[in-house]
C-alpha positions in Angstrom: 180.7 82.6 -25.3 181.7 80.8 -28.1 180.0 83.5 -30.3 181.4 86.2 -28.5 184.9 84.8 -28.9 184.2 84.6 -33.3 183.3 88.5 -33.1 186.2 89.3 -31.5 188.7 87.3 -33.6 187.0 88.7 -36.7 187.2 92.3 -35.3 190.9 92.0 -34.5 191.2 90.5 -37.9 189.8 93.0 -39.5 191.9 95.5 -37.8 195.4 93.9 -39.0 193.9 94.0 -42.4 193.4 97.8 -42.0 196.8 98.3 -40.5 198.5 96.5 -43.5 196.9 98.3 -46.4 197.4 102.2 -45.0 201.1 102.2 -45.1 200.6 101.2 -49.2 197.7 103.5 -49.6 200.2 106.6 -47.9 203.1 105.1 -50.4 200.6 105.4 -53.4 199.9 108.8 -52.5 203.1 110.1 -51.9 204.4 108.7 -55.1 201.7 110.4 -56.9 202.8 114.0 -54.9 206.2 113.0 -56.5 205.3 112.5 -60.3 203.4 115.6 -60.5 206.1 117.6 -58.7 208.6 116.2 -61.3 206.4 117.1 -64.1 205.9 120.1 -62.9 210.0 120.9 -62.4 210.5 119.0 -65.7 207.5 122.0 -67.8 209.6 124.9 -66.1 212.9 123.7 -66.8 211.9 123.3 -70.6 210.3 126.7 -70.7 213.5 128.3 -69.3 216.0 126.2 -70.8 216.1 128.2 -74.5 215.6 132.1 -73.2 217.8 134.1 -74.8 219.3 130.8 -76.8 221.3 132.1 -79.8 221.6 128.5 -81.6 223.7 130.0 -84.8 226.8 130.8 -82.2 228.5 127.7 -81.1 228.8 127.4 -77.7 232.1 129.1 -75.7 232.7 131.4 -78.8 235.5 133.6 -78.6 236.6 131.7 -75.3 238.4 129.2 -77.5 237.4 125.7 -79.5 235.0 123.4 -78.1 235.7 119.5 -77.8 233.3 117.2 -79.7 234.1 113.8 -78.2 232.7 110.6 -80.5 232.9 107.1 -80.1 230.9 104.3 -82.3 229.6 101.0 -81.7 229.4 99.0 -84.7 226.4 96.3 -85.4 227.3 94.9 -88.2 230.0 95.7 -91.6 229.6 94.7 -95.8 228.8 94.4 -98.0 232.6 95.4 -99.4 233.2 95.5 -103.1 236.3 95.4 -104.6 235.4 96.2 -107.9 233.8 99.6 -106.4 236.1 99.9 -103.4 233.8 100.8 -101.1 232.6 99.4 -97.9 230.0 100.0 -95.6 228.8 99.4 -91.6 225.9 100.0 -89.4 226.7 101.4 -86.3 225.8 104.2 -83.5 227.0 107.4 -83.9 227.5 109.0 -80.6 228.7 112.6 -80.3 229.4 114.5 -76.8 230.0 118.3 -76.1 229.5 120.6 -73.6 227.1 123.5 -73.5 226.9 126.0 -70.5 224.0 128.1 -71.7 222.1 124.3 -71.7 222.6 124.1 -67.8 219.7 124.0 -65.3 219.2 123.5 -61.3 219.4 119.6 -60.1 216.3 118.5 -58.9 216.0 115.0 -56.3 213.5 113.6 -59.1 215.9 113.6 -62.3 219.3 115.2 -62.8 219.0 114.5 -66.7 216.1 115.2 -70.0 216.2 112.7 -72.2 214.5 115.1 -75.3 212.9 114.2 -78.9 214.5 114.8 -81.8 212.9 117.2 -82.5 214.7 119.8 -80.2 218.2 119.4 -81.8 216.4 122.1 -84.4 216.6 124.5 -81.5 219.9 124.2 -80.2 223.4 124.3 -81.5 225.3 120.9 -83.0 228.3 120.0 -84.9 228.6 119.2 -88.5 230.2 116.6 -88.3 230.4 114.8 -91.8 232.4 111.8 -93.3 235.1 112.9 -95.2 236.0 109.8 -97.1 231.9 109.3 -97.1 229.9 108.2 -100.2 226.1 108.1 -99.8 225.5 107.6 -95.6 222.4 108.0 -94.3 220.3 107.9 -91.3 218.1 105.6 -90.7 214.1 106.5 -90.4 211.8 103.3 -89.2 209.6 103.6 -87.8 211.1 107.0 -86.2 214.5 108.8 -86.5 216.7 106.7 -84.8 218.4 109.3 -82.6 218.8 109.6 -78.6 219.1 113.1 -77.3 220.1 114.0 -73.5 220.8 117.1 -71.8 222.6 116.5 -67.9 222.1 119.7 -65.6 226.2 120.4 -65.6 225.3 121.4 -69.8 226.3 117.9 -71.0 225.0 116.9 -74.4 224.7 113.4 -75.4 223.9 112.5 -79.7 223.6 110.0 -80.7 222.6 108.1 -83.9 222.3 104.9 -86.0 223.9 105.4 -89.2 224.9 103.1 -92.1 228.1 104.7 -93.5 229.1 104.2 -97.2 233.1 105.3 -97.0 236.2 104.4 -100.0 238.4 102.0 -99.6 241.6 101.8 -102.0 242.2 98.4 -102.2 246.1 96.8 -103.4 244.6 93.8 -105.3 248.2 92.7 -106.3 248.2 89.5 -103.7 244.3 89.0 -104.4 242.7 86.4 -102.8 245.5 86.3 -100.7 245.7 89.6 -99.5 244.7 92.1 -96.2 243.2 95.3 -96.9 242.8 98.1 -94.7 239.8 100.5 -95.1 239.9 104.1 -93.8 237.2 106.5 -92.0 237.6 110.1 -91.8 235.9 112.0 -89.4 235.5 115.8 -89.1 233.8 119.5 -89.2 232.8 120.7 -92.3 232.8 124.3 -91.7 234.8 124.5 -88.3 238.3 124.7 -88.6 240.2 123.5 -85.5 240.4 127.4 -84.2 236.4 126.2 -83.2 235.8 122.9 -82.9 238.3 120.1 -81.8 237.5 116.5 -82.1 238.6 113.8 -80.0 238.1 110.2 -79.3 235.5 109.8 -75.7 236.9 106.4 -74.7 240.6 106.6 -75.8 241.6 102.9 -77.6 237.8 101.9 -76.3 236.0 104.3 -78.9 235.8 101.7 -81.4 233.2 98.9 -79.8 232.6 96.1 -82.0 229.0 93.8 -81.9 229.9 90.0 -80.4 228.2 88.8 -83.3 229.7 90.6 -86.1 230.5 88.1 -89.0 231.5 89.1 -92.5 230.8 87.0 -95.3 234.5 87.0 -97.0 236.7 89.1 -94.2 237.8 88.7 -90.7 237.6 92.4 -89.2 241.4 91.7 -87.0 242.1 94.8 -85.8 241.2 98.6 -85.4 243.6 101.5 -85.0 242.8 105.2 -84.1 244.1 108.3 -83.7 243.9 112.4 -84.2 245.5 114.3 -86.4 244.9 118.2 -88.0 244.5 118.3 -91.6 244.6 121.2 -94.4 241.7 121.0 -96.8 242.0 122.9 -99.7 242.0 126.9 -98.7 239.4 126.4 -96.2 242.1 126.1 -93.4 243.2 123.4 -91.4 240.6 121.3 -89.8 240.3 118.5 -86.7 240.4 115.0 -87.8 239.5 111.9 -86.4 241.0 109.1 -88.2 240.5 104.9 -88.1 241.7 102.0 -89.7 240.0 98.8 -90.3 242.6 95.8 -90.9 240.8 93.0 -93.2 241.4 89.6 -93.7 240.5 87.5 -96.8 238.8 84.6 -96.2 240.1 81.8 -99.0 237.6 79.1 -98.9 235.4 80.6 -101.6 238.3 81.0 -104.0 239.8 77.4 -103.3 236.0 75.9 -104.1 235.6 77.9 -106.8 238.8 78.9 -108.7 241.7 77.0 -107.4 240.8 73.5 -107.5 238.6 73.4 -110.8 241.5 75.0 -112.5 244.0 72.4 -110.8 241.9 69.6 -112.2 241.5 71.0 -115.3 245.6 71.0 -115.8 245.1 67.1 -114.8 242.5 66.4 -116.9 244.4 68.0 -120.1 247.4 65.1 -119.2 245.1 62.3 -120.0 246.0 62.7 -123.5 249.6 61.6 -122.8 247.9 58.3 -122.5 245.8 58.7 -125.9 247.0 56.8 -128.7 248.8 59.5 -131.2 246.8 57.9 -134.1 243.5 59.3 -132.4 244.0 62.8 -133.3 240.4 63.5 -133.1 240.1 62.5 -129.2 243.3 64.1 -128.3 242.1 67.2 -130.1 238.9 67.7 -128.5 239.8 66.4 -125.2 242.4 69.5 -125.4 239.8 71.8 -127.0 237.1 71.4 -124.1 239.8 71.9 -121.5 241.2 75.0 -122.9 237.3 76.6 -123.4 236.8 75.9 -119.7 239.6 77.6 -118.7 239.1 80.7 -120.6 235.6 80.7 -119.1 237.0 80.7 -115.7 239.5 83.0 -116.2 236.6 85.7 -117.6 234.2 84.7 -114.7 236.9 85.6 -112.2 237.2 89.0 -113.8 233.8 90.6 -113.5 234.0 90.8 -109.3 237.3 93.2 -110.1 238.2 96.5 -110.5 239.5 97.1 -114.1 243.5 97.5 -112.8 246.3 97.9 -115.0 248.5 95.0 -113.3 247.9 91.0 -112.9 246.5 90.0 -109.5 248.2 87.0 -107.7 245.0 85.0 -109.3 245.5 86.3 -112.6 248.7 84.9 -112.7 247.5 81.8 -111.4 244.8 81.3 -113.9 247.3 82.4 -116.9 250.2 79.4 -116.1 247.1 77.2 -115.9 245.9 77.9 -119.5 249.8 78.0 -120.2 250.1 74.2 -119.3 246.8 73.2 -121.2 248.0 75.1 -123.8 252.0 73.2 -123.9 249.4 69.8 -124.2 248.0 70.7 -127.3 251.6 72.1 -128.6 253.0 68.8 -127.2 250.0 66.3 -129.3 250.9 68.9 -132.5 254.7 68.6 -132.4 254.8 64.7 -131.6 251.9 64.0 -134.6 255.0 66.3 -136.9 258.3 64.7 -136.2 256.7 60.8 -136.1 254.3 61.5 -138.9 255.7 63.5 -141.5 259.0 64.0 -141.1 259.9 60.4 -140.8 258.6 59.8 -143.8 255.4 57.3 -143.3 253.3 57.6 -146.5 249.6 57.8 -146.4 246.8 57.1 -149.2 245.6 59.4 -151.7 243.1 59.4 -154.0 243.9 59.8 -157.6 241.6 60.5 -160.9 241.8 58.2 -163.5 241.2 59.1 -166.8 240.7 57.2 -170.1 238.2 54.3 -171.6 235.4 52.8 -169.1 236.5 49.6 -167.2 240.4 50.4 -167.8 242.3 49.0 -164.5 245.8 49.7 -165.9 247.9 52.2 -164.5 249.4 55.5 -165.1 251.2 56.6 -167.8 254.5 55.9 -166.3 253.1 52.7 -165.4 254.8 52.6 -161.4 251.1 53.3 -159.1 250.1 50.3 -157.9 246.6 50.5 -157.5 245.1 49.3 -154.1 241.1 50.2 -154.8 239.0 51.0 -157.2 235.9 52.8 -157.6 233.6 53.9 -160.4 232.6 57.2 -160.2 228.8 57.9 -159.9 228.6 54.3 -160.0 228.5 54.3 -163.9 230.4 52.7 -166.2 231.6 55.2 -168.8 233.1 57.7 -167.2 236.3 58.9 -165.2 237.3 56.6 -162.0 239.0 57.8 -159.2 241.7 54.8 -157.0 243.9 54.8 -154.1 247.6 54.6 -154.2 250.7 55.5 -152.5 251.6 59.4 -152.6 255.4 59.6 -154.4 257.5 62.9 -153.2 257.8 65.0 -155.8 261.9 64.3 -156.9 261.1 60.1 -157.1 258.5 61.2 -159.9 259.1 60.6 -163.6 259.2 64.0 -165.0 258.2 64.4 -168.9 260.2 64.6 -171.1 260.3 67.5 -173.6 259.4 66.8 -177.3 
């Protein structure tokens, strides 16, 4: 009994174990029926989609203009270089339009084709360019970074990673101190706005910013949009997408690096106040050093910057700190004059004597009082030179005609 009992409970076991794994096995199956019926939809919807596809017409030609809506994320922004103006960003480039000859019949399995690259040759697409642009590209590694989707309603989504080199005119009059704000111009190249129409996708949202973006000596504040139509030359007037990036300085570099070495510079130069005047060799190269320095500084702080024809608020800084190293050394110069010279302090001179070897008597006039002697060459028959008190010229004996 006891045997009969373990062949049944294994038998009914066995059967569970059956009935478990045939609702899986069916699933597997049916999902296989499914992937090769949507491969099979997804081969003729590629082989119909481009009959009788004319790519060199734009699409909805001669029933008026067709939108291009774009919007941009940005990854990351710099460098930007004043003394180029330009500045530069990564971002994605995404561009939506609408073309009805693209359409195709909705299927359960996918309502979308998410396409390579590669078949943007075989269709129509805007040329859209950078107007302000100087030198974007796309980027390559390891592939052409570019999505391509086509929906069933004709819906075309485009979108790229680009790193986009655009101008910036920059008002370096309150430099460091200053905001900047750097344009980007977007439009058609060949398209006036009787054809193509640009607009932004996501209204004030078309501008998306990365969390994480940091710049190294800005803070990116704020970004402004809009649409306007322009005139370009005699080509006509085109659709223009237009933003604004508003740019903070950052000042802690130019504190660290400009603004307090030049400060203590000015205080180091007013240590000679406290130099005795009689040590005119200190006071001069104390005041010789400082003002090197400063013109050093003020050169270094010129090779970032644009060659401009006005002072920046940094120039001017730099110049009134030279100015006040310089009024030192005027102020040593004109204090060594008036208490020196022109109060009338006398000062040693050295005067040639000439006549007989080891003659210690006077001048002819017989009034210098020498102080020193010394024998020239160190011999003892020839002219000696001794110090004695300079005379100004109208206390001097003047010789008397014959």
């Amino acid at each position: 009994k006891s045997v009969q009992a373990m062949l049944l409970l294994n038998g009914f076991a066995l059967l569970l174990l059956l009935l478990a794994l045939q609702p899986a096995h069916c699933m597997m199956y049916s999902e296989g029926v499914n992937h090769t019926e949507m491969t099979k939809n997804v081969t003729e919807t590629l082989n119909r989609l481009l009959d009788d596809y004319d790519r060199n017409l734009r699409p909805d030609f001669g029933r008026g203009p067709i939108k291009i809506r774009i919007n941009m994320n940005i990854r990351s922004m710099g460098p930007i270089s004043e003394r180029s103006m330009i500045y530069s960003f990564d971002c994605y480039f995404r561009q939506e339009w609408t073309d009805t000859r693209l359409t195709f019949p909705a299927h359960d399995n996918f309502t979308h084709l998410q396409l390579n690259e590669k078949m943007l040759r075989e269709i129509w697409k805007p040329d859209t360019y950078i107007v302000n642009g100087m030198g974007s590209y796309l980027h390559n590694i390891t592939s052409p970074n570019v999505l391509f989707r086509i929906k069933n309603t004709g819906e075309i989504l485009y979108s790229m990673r680009l790193t986009i080199k655009a101008t910036c005119p920059m008002d370096l009059l309150k430099f460091p101190m200053d905001n900047q704000t750097c344009p980007l111009e977007i439009s058609s190249h060949g398209y006036t706005d009787d054809d193509v129409i640009f607009e932004w996708s996501l209204g004030d949202q078309s501008i998306q910013l990365n969390r994480d973006l940091l710049l190294s000596q800005f803070d990116l504040k704020k970004t402004f949009i809009k649409k306007a139509d322009r005139r370009i030359g005699r080509r006509g007037r085109f659709s223009v997408l237009l933003c604004d990036f508003e740019l903070h300085r950052h000042m802690g570099y130019f504190l660290i690096q400009l603004y307090f070495p030049c400060s203590l510079l000015v205080v180091l130069s007013w240590v000679g106040f406290w130099i005795n005047r009689e040590a005119t060799s200190d006071r001069i190269e104390l005041s010789t050093t400082t003002v090197l320095t400063m013109t050093f500084l003020g050169m270094d702080n010129r090779q970032d910057l644009p060659r401009v024809n006005y002072g920046t608020a940094l120039d001017w800084y730099v110049g009134m700190c030279f100015a006040l190293i310089l009024a030192t050394i005027i102020e040593f110069a004109s204090v060594h004059y008036f208490t020196k010279v022109s109060s009338g302090e006398c000062h040693l001179t050295l005067v040639e004597i000439t006549g007989r070897g080891g003659d210690d008597s006077g001048d002819d006039d017989g009034e210098a009082t020498p102080t020193a002697t010394a024998r020239a060459d160190g011999g003892g028959g020839g002219g000696r030179f001794r110090y004695g008190q300079a005379r100004p010229a109208s206390s001097r004996r003047q010789p008397q005609s014959p």
